[in-house]
N, CA, C and O atoms as a CHARMM CRD file, in Angstrom:
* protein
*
  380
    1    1 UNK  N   -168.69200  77.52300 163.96000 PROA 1      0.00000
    2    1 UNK  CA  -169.98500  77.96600 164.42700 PROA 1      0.00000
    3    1 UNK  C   -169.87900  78.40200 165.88800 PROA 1      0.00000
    4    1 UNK  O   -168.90400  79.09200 166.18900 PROA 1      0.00000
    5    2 UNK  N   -170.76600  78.08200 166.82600 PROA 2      0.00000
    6    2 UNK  CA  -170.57900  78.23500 168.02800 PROA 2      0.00000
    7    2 UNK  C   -169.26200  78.19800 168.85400 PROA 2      0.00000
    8    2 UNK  O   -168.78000  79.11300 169.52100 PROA 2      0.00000
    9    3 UNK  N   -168.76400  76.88100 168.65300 PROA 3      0.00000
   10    3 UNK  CA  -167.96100  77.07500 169.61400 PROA 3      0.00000
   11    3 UNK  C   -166.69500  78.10500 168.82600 PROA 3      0.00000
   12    3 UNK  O   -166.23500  78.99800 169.53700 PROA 3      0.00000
   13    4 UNK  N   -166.30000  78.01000 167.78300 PROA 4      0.00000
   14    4 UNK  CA  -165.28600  79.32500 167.14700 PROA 4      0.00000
   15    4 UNK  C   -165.91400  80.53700 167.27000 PROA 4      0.00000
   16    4 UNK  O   -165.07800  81.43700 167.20400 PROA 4      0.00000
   17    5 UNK  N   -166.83500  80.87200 167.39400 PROA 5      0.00000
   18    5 UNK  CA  -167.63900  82.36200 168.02300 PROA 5      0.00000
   19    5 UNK  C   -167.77400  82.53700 169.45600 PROA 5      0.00000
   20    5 UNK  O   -167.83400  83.65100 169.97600 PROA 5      0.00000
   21    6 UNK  N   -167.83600  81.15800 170.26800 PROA 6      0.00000
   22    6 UNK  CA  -168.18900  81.86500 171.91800 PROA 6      0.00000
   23    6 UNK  C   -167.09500  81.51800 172.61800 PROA 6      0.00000
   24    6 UNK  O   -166.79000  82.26900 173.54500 PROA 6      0.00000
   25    7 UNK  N   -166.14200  80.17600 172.33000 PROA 7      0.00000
   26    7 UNK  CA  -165.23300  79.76300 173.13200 PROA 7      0.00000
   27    7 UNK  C   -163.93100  79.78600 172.53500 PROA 7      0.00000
   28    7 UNK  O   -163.68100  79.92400 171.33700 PROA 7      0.00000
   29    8 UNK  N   -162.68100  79.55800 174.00000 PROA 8      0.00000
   30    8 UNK  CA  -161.74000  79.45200 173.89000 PROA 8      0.00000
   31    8 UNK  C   -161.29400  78.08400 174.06600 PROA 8      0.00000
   32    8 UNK  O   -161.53400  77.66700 175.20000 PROA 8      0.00000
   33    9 UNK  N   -160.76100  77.31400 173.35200 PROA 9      0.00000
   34    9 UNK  CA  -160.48400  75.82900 173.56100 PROA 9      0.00000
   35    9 UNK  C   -158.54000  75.75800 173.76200 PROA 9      0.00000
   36    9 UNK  O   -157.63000  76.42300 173.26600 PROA 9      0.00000
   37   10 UNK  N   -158.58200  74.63300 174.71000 PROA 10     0.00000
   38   10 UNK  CA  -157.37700  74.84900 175.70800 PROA 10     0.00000
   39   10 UNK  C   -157.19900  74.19500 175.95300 PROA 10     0.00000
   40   10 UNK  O   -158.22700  73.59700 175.63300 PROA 10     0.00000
   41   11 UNK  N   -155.99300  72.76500 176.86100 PROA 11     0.00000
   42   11 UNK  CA  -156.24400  72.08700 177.32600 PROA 11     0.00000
   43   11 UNK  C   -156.14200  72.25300 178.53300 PROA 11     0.00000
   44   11 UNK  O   -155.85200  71.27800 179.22600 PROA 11     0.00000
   45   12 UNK  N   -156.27600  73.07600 178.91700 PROA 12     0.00000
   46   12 UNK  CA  -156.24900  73.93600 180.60100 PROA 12     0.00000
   47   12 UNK  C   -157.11900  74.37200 181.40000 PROA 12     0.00000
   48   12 UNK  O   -157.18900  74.60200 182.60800 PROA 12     0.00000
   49   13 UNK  N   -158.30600  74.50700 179.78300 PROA 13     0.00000
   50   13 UNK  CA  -159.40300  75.41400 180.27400 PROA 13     0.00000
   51   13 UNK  C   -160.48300  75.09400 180.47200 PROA 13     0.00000
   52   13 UNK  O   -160.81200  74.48100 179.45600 PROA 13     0.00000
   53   14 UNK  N   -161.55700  75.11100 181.36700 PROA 14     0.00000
   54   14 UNK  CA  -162.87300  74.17400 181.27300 PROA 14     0.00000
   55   14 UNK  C   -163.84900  75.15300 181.81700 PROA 14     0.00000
   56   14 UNK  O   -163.51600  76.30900 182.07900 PROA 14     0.00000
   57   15 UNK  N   -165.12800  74.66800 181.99800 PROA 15     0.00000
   58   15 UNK  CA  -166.36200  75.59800 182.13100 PROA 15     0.00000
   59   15 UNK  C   -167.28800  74.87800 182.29100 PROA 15     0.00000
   60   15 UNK  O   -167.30900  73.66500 182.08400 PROA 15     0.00000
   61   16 UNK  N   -168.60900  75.91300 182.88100 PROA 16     0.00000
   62   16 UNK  CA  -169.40100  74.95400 183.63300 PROA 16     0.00000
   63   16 UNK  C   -170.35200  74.51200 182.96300 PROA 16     0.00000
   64   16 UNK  O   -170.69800  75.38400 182.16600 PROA 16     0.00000
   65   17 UNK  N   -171.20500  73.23700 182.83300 PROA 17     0.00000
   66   17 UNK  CA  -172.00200  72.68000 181.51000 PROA 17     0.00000
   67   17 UNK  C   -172.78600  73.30200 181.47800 PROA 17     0.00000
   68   17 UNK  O   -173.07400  73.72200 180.35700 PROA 17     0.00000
   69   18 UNK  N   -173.61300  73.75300 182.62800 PROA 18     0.00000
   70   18 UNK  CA  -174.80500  74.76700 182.60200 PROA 18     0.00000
   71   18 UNK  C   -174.76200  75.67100 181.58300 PROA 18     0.00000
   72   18 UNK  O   -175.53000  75.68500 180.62100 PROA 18     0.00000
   73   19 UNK  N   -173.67000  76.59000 181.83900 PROA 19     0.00000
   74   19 UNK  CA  -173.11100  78.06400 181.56600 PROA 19     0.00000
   75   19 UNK  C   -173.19100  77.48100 179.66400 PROA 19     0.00000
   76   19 UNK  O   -173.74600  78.09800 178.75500 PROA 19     0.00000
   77   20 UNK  N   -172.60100  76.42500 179.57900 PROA 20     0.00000
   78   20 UNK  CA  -172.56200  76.31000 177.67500 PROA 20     0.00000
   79   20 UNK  C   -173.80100  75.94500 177.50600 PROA 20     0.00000
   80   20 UNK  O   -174.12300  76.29400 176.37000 PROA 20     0.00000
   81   21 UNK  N   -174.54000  75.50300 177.96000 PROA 21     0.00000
   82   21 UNK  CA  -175.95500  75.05800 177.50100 PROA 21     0.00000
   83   21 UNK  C   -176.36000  76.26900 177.41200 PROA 21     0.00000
   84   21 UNK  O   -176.72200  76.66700 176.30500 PROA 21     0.00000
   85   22 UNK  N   -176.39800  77.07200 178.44300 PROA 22     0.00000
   86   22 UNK  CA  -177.14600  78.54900 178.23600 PROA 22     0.00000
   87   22 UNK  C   -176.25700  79.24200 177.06000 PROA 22     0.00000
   88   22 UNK  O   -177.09000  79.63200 176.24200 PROA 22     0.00000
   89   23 UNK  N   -175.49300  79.43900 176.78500 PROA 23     0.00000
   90   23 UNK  CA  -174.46800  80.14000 175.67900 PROA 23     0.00000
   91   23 UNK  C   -174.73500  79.75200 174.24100 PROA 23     0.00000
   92   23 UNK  O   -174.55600  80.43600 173.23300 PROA 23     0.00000
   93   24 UNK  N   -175.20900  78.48800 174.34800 PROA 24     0.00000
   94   24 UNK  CA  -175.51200  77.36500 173.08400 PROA 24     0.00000
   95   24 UNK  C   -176.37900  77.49700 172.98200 PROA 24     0.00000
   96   24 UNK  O   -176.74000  77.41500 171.80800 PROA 24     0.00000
   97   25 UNK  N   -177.46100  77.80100 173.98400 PROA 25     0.00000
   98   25 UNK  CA  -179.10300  78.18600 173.62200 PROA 25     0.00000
   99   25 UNK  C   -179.33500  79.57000 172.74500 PROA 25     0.00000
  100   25 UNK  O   -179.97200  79.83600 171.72600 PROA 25     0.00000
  101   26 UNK  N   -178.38100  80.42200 173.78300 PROA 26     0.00000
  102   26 UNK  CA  -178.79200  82.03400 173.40900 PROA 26     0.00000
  103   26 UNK  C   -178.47800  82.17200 171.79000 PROA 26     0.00000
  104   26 UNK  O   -179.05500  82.94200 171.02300 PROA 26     0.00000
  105   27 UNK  N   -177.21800  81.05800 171.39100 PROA 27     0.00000
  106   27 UNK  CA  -176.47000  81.73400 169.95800 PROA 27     0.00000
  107   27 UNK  C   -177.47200  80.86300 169.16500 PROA 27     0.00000
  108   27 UNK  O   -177.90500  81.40900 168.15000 PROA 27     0.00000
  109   28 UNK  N   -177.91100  79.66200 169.41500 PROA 28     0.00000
  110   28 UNK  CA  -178.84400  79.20200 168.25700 PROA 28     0.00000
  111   28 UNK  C   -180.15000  80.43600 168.47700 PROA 28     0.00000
  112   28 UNK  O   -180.10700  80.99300 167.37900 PROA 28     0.00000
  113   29 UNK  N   -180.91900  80.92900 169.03200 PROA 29     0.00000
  114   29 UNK  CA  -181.92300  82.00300 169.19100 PROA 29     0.00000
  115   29 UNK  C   -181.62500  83.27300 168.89800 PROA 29     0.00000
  116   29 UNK  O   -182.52700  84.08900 168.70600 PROA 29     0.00000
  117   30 UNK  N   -180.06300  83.67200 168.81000 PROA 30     0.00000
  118   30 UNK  CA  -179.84700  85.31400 168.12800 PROA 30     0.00000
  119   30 UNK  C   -179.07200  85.17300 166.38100 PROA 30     0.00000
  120   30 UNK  O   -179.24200  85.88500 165.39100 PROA 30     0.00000
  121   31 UNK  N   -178.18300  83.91400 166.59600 PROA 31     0.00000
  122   31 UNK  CA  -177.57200  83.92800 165.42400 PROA 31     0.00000
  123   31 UNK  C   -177.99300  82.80600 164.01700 PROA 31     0.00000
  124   31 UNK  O   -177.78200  82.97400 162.81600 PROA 31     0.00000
  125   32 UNK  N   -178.70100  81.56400 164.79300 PROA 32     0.00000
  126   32 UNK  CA  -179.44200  81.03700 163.71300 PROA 32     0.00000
  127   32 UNK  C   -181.38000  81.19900 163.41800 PROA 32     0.00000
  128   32 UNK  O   -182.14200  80.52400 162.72600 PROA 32     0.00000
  129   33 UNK  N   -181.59800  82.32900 164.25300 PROA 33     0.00000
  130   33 UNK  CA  -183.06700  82.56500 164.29400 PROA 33     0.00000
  131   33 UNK  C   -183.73500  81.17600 164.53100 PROA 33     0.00000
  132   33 UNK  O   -184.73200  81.08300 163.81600 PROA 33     0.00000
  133   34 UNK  N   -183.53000  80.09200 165.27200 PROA 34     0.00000
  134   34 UNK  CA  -184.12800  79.31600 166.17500 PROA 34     0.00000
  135   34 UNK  C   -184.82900  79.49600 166.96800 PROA 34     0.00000
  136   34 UNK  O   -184.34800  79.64700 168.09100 PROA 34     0.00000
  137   35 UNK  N   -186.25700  79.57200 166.80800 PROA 35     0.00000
  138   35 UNK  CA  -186.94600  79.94600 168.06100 PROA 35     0.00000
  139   35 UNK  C   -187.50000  78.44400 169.17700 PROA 35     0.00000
  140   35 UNK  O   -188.41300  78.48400 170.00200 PROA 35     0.00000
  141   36 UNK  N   -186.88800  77.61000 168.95000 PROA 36     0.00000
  142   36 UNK  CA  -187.25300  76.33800 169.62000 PROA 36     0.00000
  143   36 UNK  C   -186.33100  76.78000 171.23900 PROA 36     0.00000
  144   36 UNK  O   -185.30700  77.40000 171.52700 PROA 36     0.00000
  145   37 UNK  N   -187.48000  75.99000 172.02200 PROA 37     0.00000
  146   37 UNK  CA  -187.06700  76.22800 173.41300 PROA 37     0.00000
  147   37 UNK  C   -185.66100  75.89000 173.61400 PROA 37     0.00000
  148   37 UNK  O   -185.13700  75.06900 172.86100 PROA 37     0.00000
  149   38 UNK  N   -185.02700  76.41700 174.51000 PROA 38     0.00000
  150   38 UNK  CA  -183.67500  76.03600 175.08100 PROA 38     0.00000
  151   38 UNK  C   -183.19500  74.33800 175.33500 PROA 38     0.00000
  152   38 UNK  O   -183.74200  73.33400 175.79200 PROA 38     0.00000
  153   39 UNK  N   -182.03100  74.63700 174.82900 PROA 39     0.00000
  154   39 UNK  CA  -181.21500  73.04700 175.00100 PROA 39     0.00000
  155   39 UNK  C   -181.32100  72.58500 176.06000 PROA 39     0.00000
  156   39 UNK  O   -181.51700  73.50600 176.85200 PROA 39     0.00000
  157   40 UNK  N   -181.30100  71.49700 176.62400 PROA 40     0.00000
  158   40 UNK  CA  -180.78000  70.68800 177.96600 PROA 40     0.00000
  159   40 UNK  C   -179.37500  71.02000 177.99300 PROA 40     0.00000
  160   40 UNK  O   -178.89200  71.62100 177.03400 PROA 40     0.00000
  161   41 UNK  N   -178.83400  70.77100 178.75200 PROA 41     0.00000
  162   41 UNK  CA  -177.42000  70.85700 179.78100 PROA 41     0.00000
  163   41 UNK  C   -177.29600  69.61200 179.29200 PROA 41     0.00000
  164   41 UNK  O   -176.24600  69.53900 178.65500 PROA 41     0.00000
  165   42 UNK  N   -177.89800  68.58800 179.30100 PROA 42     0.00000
  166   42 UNK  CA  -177.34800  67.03500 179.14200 PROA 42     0.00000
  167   42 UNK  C   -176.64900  66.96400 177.56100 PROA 42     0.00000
  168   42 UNK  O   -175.49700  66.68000 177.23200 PROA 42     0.00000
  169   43 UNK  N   -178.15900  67.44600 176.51400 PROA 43     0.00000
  170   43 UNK  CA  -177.69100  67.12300 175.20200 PROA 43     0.00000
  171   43 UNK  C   -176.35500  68.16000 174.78100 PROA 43     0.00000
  172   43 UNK  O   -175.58400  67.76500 173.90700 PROA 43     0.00000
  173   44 UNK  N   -176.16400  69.28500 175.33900 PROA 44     0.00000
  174   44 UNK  CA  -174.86800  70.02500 175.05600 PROA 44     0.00000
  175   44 UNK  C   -173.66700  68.98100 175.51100 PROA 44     0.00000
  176   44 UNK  O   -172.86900  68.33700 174.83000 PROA 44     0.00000
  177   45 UNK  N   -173.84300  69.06700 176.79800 PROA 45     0.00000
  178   45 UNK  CA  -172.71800  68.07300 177.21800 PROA 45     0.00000
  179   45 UNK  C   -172.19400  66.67000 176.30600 PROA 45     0.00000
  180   45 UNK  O   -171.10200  66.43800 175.78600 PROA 45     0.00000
  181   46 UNK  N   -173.25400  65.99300 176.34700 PROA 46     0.00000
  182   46 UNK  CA  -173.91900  64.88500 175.29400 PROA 46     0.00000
  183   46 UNK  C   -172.85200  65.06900 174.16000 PROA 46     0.00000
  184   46 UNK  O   -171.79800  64.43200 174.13800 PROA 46     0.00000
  185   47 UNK  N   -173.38000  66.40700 172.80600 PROA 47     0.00000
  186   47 UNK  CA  -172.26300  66.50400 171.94600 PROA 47     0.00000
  187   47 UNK  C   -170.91800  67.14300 171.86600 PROA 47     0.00000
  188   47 UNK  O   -170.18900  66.97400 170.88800 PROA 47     0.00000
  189   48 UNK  N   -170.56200  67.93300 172.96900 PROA 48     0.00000
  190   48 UNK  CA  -169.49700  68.04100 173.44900 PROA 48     0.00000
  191   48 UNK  C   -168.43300  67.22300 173.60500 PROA 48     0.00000
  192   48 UNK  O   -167.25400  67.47700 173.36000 PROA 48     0.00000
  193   49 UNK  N   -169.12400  65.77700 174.21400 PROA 49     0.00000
  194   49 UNK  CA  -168.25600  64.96700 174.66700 PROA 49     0.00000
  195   49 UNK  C   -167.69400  64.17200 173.15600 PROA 49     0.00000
  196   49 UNK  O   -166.53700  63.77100 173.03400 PROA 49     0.00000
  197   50 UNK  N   -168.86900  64.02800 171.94500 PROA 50     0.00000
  198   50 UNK  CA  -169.03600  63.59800 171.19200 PROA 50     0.00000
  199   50 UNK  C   -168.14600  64.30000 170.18300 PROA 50     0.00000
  200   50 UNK  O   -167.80200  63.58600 169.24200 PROA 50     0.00000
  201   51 UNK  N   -167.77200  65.34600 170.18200 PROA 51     0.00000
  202   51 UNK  CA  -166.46900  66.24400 170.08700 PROA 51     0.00000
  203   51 UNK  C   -165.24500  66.08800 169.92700 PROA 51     0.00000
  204   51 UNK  O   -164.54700  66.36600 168.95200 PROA 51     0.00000
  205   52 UNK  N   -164.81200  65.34900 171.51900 PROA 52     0.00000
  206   52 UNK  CA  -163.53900  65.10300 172.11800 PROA 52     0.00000
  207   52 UNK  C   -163.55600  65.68100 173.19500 PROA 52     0.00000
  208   52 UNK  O   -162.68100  65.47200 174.03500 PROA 52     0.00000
  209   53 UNK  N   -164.32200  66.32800 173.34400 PROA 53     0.00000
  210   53 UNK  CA  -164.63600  67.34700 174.72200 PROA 53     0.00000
  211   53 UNK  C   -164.67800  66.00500 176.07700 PROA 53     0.00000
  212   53 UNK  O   -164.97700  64.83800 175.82500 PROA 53     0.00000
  213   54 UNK  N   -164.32700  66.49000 177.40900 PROA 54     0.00000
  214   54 UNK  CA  -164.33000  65.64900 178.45700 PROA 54     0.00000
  215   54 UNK  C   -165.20100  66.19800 179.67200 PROA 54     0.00000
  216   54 UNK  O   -164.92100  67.25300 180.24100 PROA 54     0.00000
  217   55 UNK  N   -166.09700  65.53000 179.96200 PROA 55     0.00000
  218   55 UNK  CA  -167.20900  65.83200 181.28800 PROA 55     0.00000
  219   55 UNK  C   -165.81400  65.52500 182.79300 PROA 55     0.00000
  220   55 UNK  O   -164.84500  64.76500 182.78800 PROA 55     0.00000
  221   56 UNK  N   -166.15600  66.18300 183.54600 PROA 56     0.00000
  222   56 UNK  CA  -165.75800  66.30200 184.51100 PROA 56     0.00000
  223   56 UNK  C   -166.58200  67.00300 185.89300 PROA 56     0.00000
  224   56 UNK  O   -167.71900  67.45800 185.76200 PROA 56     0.00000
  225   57 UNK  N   -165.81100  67.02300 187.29100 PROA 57     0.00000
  226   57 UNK  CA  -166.29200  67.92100 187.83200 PROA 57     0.00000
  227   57 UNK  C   -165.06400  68.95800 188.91500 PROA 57     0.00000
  228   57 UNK  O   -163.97400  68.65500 189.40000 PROA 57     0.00000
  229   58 UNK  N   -165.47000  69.59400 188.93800 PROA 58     0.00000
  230   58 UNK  CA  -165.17400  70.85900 190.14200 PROA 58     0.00000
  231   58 UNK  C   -165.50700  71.10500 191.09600 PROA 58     0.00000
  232   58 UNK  O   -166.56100  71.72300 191.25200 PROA 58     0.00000
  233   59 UNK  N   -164.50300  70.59900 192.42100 PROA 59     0.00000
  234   59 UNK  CA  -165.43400  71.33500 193.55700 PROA 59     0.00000
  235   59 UNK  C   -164.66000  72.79000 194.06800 PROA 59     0.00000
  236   59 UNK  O   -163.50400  73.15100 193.84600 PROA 59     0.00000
  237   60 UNK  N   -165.55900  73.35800 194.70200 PROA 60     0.00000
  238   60 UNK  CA  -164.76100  74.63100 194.99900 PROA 60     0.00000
  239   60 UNK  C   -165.72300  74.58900 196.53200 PROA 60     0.00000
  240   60 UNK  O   -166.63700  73.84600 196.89000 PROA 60     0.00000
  241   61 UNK  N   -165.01200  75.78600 197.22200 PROA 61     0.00000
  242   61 UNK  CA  -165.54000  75.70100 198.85600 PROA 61     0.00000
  243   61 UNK  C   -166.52400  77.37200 198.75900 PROA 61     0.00000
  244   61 UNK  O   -165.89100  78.33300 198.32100 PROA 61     0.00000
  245   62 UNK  N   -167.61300  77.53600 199.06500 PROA 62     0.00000
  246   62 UNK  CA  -167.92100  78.48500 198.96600 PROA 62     0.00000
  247   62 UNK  C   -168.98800  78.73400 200.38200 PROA 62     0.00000
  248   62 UNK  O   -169.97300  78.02900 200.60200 PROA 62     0.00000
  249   63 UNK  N   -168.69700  79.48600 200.94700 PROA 63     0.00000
  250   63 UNK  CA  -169.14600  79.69600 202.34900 PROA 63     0.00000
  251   63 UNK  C   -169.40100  78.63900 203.34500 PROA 63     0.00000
  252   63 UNK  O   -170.44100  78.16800 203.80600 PROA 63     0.00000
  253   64 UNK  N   -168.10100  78.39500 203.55200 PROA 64     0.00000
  254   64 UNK  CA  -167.74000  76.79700 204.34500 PROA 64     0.00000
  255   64 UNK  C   -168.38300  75.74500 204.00500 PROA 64     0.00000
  256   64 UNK  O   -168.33600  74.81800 204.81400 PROA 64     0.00000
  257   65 UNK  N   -169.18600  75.53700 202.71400 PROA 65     0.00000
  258   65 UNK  CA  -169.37800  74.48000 202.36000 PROA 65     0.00000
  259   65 UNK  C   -168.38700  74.24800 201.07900 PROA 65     0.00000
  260   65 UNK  O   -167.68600  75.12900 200.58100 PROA 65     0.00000
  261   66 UNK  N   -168.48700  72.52400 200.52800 PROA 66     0.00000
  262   66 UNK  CA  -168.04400  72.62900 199.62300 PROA 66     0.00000
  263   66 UNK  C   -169.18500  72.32700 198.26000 PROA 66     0.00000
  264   66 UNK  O   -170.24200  71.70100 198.34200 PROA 66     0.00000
  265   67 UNK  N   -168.63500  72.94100 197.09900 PROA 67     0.00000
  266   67 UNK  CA  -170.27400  72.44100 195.99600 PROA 67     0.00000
  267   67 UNK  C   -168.99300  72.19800 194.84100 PROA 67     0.00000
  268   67 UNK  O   -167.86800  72.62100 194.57600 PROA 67     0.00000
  269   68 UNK  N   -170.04400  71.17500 194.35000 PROA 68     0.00000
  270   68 UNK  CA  -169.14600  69.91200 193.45900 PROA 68     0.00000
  271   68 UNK  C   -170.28100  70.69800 191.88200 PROA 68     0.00000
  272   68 UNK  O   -171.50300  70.84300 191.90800 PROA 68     0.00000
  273   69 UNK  N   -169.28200  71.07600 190.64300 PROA 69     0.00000
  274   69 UNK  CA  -169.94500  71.92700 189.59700 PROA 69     0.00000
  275   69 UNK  C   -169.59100  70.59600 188.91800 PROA 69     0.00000
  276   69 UNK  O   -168.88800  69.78100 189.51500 PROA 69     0.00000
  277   70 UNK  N   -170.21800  70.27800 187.27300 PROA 70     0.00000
  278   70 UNK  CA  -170.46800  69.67200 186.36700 PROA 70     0.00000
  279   70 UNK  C   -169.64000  70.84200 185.19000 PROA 70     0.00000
  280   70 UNK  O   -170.07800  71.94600 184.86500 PROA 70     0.00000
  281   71 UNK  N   -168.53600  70.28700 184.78500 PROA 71     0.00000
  282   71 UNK  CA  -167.95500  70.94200 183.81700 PROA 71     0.00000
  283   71 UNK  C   -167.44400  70.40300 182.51000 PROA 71     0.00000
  284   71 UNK  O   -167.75300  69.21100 182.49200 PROA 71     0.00000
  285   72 UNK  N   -166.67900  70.79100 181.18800 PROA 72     0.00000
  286   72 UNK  CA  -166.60500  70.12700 180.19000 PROA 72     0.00000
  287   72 UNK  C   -165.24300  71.09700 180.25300 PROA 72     0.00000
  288   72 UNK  O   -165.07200  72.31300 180.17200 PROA 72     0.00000
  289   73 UNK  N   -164.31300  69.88500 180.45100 PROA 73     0.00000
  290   73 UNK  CA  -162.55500  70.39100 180.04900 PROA 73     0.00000
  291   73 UNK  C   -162.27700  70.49200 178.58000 PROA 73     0.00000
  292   73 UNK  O   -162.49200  69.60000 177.76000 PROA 73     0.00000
  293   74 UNK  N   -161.77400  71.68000 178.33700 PROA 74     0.00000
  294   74 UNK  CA  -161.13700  71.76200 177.31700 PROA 74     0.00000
  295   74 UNK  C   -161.54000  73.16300 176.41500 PROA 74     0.00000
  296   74 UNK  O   -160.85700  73.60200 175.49000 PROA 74     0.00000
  297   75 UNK  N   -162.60400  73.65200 176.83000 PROA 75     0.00000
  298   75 UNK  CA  -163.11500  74.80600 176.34100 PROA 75     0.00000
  299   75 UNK  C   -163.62700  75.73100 177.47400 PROA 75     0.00000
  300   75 UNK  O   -163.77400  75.36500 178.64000 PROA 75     0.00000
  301   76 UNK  N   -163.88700  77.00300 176.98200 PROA 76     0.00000
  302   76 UNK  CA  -164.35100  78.13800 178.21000 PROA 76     0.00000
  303   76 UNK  C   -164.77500  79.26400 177.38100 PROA 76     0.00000
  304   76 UNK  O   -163.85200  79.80700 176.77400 PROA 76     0.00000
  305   77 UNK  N   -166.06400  79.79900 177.18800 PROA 77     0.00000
  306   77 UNK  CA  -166.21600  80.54500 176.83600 PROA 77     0.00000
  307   77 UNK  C   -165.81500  82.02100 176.91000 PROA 77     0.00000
  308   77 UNK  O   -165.57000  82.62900 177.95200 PROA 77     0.00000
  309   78 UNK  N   -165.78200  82.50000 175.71000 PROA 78     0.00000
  310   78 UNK  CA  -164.92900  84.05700 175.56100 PROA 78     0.00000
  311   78 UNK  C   -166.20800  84.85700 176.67000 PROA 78     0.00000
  312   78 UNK  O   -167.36400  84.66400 177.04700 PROA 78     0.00000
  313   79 UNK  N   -165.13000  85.79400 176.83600 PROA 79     0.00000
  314   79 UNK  CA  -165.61200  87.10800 177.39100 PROA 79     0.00000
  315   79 UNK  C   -166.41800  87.63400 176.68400 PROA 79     0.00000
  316   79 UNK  O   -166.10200  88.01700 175.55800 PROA 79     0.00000
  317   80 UNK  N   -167.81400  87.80000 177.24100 PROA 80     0.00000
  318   80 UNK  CA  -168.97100  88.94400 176.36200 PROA 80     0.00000
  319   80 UNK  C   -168.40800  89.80200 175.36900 PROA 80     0.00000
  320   80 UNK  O   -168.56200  89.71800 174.15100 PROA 80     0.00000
  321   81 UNK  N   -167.70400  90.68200 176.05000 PROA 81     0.00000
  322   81 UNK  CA  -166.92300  92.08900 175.41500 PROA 81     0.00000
  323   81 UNK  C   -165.43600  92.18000 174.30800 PROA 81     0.00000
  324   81 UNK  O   -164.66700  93.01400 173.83200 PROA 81     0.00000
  325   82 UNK  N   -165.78000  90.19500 174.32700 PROA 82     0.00000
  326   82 UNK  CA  -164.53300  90.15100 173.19300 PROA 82     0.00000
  327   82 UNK  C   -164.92400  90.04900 172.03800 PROA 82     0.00000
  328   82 UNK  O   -164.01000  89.84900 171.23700 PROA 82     0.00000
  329   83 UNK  N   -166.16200  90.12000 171.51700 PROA 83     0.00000
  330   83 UNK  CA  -166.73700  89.94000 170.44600 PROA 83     0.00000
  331   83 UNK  C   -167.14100  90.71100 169.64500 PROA 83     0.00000
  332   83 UNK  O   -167.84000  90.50900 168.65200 PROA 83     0.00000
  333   84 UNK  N   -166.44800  92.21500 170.29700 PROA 84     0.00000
  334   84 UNK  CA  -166.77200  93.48100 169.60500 PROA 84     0.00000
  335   84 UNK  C   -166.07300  93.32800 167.85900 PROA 84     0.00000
  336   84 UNK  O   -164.86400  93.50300 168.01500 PROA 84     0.00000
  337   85 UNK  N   -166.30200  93.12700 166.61100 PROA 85     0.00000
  338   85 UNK  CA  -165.14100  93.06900 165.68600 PROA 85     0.00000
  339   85 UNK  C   -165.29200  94.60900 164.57200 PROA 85     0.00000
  340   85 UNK  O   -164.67200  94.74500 163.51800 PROA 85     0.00000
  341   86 UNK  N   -165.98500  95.32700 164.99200 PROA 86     0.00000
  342   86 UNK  CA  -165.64500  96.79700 164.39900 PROA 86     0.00000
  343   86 UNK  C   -165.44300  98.00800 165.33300 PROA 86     0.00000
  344   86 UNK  O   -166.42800  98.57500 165.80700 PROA 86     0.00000
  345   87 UNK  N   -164.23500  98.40100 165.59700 PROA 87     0.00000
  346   87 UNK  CA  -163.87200  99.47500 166.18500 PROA 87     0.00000
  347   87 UNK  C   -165.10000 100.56700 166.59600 PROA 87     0.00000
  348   87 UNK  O   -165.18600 100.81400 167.79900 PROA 87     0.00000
  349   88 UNK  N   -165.88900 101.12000 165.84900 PROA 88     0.00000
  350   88 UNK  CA  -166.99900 101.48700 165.69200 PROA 88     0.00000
  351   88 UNK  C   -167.75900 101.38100 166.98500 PROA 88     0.00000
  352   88 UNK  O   -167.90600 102.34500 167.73600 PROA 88     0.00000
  353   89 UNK  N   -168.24000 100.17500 167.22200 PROA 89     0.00000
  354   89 UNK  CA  -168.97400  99.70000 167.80100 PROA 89     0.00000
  355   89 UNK  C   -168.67800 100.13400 169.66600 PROA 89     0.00000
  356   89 UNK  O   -169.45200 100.01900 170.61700 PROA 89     0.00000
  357   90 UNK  N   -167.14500 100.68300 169.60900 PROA 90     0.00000
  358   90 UNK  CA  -167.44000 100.27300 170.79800 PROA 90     0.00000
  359   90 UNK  C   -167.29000 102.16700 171.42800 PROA 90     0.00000
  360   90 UNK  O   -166.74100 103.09800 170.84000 PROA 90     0.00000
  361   91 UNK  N   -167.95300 102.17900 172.68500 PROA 91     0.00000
  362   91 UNK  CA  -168.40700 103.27800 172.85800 PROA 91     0.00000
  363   91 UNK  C   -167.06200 103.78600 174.17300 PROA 91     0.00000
  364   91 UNK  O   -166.79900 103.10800 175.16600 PROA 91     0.00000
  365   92 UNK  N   -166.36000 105.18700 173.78200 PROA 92     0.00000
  366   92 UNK  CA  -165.65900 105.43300 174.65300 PROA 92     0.00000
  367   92 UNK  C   -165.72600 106.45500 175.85600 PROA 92     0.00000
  368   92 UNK  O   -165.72000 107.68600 175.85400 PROA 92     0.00000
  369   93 UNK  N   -165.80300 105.36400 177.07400 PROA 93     0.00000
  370   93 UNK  CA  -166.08400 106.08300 178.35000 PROA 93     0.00000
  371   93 UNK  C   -165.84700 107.38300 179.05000 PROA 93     0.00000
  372   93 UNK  O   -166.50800 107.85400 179.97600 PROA 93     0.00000
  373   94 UNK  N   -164.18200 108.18000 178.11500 PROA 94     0.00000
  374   94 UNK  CA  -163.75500 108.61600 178.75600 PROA 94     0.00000
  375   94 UNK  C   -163.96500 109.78600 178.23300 PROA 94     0.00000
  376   94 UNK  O   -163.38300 110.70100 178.81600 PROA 94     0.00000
  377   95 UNK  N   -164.71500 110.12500 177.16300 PROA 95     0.00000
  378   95 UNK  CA  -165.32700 111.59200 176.80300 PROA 95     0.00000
  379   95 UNK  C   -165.71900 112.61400 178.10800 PROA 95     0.00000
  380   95 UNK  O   -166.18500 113.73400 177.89700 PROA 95     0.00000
């Protein structure tokens, strides 16, 4: 389901909980016609972890400060534009 449609699972790779809550919201609202409000960040994380998935965090330095992110190791969602799966579909720039 979700995560074999949006993510790449790795043990290298991790991402930010926010970012899957929003990813996990959008695909239950386009692909299971769910119209119930958006997930929490907690309950994604929540069954993630429930998974095998691991909560963690990240800090990174971003304009001389540093900010500490909330992430889940082990998965990372695919690239928007990798999800094209009929040739068709995709439109070429260089006409």
């Amino acid at each position: 389901a979700w995560i074999d449609d949006c993510c790449d699972i790795g043990e290298n790779l991790w991402e930010e909980s926010h970012s899957l809550a929003k990813s996990y919201s959008e695909y239950r609202e386009q692909e299971l016609n769910y119209d119930r409000k958006r997930i929490s960040t907690r309950t994604v994380t929540l069954n993630l972890k429930q998974k095998g998935f691991k909560g963690g965090f990240k800090c990174e330095k971003i304009e001389k400060e540093w900010k500490s992110k909330r992430i889940i190791k082990g998965l990372k969602l695919k690239p928007a534009f990798e999800s094209v799966d009929d040739n068709n579909n995709i439109i070429d720039f260089k006409r």
